[in-house]
N, C-alpha and C positions, 0 to 999 in steps of 0.2 A: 631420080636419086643420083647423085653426085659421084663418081667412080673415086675411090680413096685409097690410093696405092698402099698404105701403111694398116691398112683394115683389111684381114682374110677371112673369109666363110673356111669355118673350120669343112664345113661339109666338102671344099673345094680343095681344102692342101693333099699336097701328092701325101698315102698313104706309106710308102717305102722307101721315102726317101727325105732328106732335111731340106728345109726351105733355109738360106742363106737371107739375110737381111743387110743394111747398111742405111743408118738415116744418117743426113746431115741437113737440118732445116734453114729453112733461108733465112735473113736477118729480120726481116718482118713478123717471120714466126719466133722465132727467140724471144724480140720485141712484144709479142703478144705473152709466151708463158713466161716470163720474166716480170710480166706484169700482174700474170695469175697467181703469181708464186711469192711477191713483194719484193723482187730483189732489186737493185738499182742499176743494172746489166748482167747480161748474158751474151757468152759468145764461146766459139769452137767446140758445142753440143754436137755431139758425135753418137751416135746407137748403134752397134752393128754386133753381128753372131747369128746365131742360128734357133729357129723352128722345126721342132723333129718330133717323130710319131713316141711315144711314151707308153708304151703296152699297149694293147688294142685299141683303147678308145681315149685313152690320155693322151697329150702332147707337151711337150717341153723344151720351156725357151731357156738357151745360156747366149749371155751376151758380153757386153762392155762399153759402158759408160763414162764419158769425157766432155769434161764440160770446163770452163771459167766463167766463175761466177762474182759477183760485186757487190756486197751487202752493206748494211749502215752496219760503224759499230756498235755497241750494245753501251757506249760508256759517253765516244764523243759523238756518235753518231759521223763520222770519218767514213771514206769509203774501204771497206776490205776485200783486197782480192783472192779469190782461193782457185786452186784449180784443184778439178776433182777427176780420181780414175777409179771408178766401182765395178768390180763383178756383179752381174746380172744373173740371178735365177729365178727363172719362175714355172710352177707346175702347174698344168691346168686340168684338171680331175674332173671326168666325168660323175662322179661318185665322190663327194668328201666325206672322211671321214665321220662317223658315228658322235656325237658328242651328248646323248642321252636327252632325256626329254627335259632337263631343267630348266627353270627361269633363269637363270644366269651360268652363260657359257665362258668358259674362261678360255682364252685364245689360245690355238693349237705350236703347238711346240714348232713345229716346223711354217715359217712366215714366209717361207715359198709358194706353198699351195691359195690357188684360187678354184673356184669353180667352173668350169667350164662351159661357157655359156655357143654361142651359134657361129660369133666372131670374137677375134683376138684379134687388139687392137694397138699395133706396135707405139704408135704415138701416146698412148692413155699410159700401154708399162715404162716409157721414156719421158714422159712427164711424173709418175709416180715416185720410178724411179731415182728422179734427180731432186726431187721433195726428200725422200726420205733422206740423200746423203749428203743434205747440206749440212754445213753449223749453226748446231742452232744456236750458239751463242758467239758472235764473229767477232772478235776482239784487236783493234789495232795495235801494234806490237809497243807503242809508249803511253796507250790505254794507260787510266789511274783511275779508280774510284775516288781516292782521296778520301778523308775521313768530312763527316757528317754531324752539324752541329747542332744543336736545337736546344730552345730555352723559352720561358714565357719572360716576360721584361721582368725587372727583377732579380729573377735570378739566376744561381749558377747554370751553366751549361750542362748538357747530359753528350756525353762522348760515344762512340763507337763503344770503347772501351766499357762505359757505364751501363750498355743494355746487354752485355753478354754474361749472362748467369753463372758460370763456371769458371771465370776471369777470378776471381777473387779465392779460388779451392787451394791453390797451390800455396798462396800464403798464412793460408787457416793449416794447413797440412805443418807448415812450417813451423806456426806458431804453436801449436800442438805435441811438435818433437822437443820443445824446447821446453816446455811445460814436462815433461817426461824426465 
């Protein structure tokens, strides 16, 4: 097996003291989760903070996340750049909370907590990580929808304006104070 400097055997971290971290992944690897993640680059992905014991048998990572990233935009499909700087928490519970014996569990209030499994896997919460704090909707800053037209031949056009239901209330309101 492969030695994986960003993968700890929990059984192995010092018990009384914080493990200190700092990733900065090569561009090959960027190139790789960049590509896992669909963006159109990645670059200056940064991981760094700390691993520390959390009550007896818990542990708990605080970090900070830094990255630029390049995404299509959502309208011209243009490249957008963003740069991102996220705090990082995560708990790792030897014991998770109780959530009853139901068929459908609704997600626990705090999206910190994971389970605590043999290894913690700095590279897995720095990819997860930088999933969750992207935009999801990337929009370039002279982006336009523009309005949207459709008609079968024939006839008139149906507008933006003509599929919104509630477009028309304000003038019925209108017409109705004057009827008064």
């Amino acid at each position: 097996m492969t030695h994986r400097p960003n993968r700890h055997r929990v059984a192995d971290l010092p018990p009384n003291r914080p493990l200190p971290f700092e990733l900065r992944p090569t561009p090959e690897a960027n190139a790789a989760l960049a590509a896992e993640l669909g963006l159109s680059g990645l670059r200056k992905l940064s991981f760094k903070g700390e691993l520390r014991p959390d009550g007896a048998h818990d542990w708990r990572l605080d970090g900070h996340l830094g990255a630029t990233v390049t995404q299509p935009c959502v309208v011209t499909l243009a490249p957008v750049t963003t740069r991102l700087e996220e705090p990082v928490t995560r708990r790792f519970l030897s014991r998770m909370p109780e959530s009853g014996e139901e068929e459908e569990v609704e997600m626990p209030e705090d999206d910190s907590i994971e389970p605590l499994g043999d290894v913690i896997d700095l590279d897995t919460v720095m990819a997860e990580s930088l999933a969750l704090a992207l935009p999801l909707y990337p929009r370039a800053e002279d982006a336009e929808l523009g309005e949207t037209v459709v008609t079968e031949p024939g006839k008139a056009p149906i507008r933006d304006e003509d599929t919104k239901p509630f477009a028309g209330l304000a003038d019925l309101r209108d017409a109705l104070k004057k009827d008064e």
